[in-house]
C-alpha positions in Angstrom: 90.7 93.6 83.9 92.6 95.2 86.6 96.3 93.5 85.5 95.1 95.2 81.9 94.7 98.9 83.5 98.2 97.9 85.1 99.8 96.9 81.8 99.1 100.6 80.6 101.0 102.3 83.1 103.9 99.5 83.0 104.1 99.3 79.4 104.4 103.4 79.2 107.3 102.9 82.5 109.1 100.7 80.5 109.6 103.1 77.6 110.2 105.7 79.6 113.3 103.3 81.0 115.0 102.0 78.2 118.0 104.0 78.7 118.7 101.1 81.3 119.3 97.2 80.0 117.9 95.6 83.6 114.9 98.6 84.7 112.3 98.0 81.8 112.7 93.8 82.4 112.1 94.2 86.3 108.5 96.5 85.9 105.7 94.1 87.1 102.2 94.8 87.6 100.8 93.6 91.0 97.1 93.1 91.3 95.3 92.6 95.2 91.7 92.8 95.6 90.9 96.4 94.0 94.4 97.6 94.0 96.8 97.8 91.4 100.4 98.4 92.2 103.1 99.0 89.3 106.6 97.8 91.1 110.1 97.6 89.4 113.6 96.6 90.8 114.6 94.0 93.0 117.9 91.7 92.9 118.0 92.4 89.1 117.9 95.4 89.1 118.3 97.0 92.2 119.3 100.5 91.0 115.7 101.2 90.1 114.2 103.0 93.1 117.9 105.3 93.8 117.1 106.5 89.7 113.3 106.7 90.5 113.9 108.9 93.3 110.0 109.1 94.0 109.6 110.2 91.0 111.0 113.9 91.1 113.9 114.9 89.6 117.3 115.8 90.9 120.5 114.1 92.2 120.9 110.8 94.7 124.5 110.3 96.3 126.5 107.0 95.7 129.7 105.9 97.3 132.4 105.0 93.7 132.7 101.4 93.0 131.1 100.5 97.0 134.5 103.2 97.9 132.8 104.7 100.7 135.5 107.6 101.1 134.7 108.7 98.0 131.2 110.0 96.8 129.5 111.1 94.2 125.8 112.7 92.7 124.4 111.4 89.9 121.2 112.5 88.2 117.4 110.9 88.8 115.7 109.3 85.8 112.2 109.2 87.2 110.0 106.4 84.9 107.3 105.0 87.1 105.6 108.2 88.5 106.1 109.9 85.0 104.2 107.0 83.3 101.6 107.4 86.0 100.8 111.2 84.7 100.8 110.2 81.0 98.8 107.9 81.2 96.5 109.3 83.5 93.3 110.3 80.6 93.6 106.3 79.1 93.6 104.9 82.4 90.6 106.9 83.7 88.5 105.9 80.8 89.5 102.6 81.4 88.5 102.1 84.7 85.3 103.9 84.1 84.5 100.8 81.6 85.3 98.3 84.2 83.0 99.8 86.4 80.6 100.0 84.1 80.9 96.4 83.1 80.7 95.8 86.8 77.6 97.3 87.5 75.8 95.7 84.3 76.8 92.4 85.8 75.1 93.1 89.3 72.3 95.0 87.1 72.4 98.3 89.2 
């Protein structure tokens, strides 16, 4: 049930990446013990955290084509923190259910 409460926030990143062919493909949803972690970039894609920019807006630096004399800013496209926030009400309600369901099944 946790990987579902995942798949809300990744599937709500993913739209808010599709301005990007590799980001949206590289999302995954990570599940261990009672935490969920929503992860995206990697060797496919690994200009997803520089664009993320822990999710606040602004510019990150890059050298041109690797040319480290020459440097330029580009603009942040936050999706992961952003999907977080708007999803925020669904999620809550979901995870009230699950621990619902999970105190029924220990009948507390």
């Amino acid at each position: 049930r946790l990987h579902e409460l995942g798949d809300i926030v990744a599937t709500a990143a993913k739209a808010n990446a599709d301005w990007s062919t590799r980001i949206p493909d590289s999302i995954k949803v990570r599940v261990s013990g009672v935490g969920i972690k929503i992860v995206a970039g990697g060797p496919t894609a690994p200009d997803a955290a520089p664009y993320e920019h822990g999710g606040q807006q602004g510019t990150f630096r890059h050298p041109v084509f690797g040319n480290r004399a020459v440097w330029v800013a580009q603009a942040a496209r936050p999706f992961l923190a952003p999907a977080a926030e708007e999803t925020a009400s669904v999620t809550e309600s979901f995870m009230l259910s699950i621990i619902d369901e999970a105190l029924k099944a220990v009948d507390l």
